[in-house]
C-alpha positions as MATLAB code, in Angstrom:
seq = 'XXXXXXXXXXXXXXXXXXXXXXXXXXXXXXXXXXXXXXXXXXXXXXXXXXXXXXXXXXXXXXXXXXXXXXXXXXXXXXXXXXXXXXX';
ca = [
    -174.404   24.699    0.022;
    -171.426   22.925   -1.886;
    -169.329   24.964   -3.965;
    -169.153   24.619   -7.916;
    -165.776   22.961   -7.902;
    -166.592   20.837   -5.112;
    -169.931   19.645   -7.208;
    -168.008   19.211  -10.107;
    -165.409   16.740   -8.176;
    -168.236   14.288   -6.883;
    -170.318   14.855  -10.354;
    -167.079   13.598  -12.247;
    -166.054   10.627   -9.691;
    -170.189    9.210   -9.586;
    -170.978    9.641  -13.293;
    -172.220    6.797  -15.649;
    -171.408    8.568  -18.757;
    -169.722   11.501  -20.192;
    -172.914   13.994  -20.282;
    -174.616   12.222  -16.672;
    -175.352   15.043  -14.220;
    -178.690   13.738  -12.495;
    -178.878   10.041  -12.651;
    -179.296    8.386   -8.846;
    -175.987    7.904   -8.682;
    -174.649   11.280   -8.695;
    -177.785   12.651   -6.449;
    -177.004   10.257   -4.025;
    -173.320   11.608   -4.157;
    -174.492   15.262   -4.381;
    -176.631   14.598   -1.338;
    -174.029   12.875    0.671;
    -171.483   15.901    0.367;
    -174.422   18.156    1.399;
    -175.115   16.200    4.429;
    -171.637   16.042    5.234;
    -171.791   20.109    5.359;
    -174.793   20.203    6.945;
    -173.608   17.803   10.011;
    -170.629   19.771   10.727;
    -172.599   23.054   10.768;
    -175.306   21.472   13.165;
    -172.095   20.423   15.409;
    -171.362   24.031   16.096;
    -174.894   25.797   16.000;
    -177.064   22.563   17.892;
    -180.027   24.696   18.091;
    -180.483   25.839   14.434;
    -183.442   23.420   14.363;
    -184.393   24.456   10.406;
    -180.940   23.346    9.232;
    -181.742   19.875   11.398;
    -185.153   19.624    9.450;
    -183.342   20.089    5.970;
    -180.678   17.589    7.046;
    -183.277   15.406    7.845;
    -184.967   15.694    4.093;
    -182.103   15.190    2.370;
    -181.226   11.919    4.345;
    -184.617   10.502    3.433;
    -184.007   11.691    0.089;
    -180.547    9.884   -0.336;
    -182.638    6.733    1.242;
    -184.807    6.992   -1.459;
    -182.606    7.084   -4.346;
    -180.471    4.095   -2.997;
    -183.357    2.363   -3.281;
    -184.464    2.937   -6.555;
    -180.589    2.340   -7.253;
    -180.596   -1.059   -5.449;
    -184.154   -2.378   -6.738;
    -182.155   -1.154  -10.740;
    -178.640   -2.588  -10.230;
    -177.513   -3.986   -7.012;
    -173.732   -3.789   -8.208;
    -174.179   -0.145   -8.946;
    -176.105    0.334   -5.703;
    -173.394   -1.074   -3.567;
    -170.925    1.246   -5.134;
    -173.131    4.216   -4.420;
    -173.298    3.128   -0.892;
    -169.948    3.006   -0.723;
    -170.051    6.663   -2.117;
    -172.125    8.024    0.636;
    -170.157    6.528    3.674;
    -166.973    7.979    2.781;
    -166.534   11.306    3.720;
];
């Protein structure tokens, strides 16, 4: 789980607009920084095989945002992609 601040950092760098807290764009950033957390924890504790299973939900879910993103706006989608590979 991602700490208020933390949120609030990757809500106010993937935001369309002032008031925007749950277009595609910021899910997919909201997601990445989740996954990001997730990974690391699944480094340590390899058998925790319910964390794995979320991971792998919230990967398909990211998936499925950047495409709704990309079939939208490809220029926003390829900034959102660029989003979820930096770490």
């Amino acid at each position: 789980m991602i700490s208020k601040t933390k949120k609030a950092k990757v809500i106010a760098k993937t935001k369309l607009h002032d008031k925007d807290t749950g277009s595609s764009d910021v899910q997919v950033g909201i997601l990445t920084e989740r996954i990001n957390q997730l990974a690391d924890h699944l480094k340590v504790h390899k058998k925790d095989n319910s964390s794995r299973r979320g991971l792998l939900k919230m990967v398909s879910k990211r998936l499925s945002h950047l495409k709704y993103i990309k079939k939208s706006d490809s220029t926003r989608h390829i900034a959102s992609v660029k989003v979820s590979k930096s770490k």
